[in-house]
C-alpha positions, 0 to 999 in steps of 0.5 A: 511461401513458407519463408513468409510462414515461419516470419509470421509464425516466429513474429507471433512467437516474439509477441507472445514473449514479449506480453509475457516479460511485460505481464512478470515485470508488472507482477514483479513491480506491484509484488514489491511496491504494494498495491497501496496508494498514496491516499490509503497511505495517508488516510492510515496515517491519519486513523492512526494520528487520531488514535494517538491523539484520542490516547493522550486525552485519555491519559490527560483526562486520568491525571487531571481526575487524580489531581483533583481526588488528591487535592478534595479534603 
């Protein structure tokens, strides 16, 4: 009977452990990879391909009012 007892016991033990080990490797994984997914990437890309776009307008809006105050008699 307490053969049995200490099996459980140490069974027990090892599960414990083991959910451990899986909870730090989780944490590890997560830690270095980020908590960033693929769409949040992309939509990041995106807000900041439209920011350069909108900067470009801008700086092509300024030359063309230049152009036209250096051609106005």
């Amino acid at each position: 009977m307490d053969g049995a007892r200490l099996n459980i016991a140490q069974l027990i033990g090892s599960l414990v452990v083991a959910a451990a080990i899986v909870a730090v490797v989780i944490v590890a994984v997560t830690a270095k990879l980020g908590p960033t997914s693929t769409a949040e990437l992309e939509a990041r890309e995106e807000a900041r391909d439209a920011r350069i776009d909108a900067r470009e307008e801008r700086l092509e809006q300024r030359e063309e009012r230049r152009e036209d105050r250096t051609e106005a008699p």
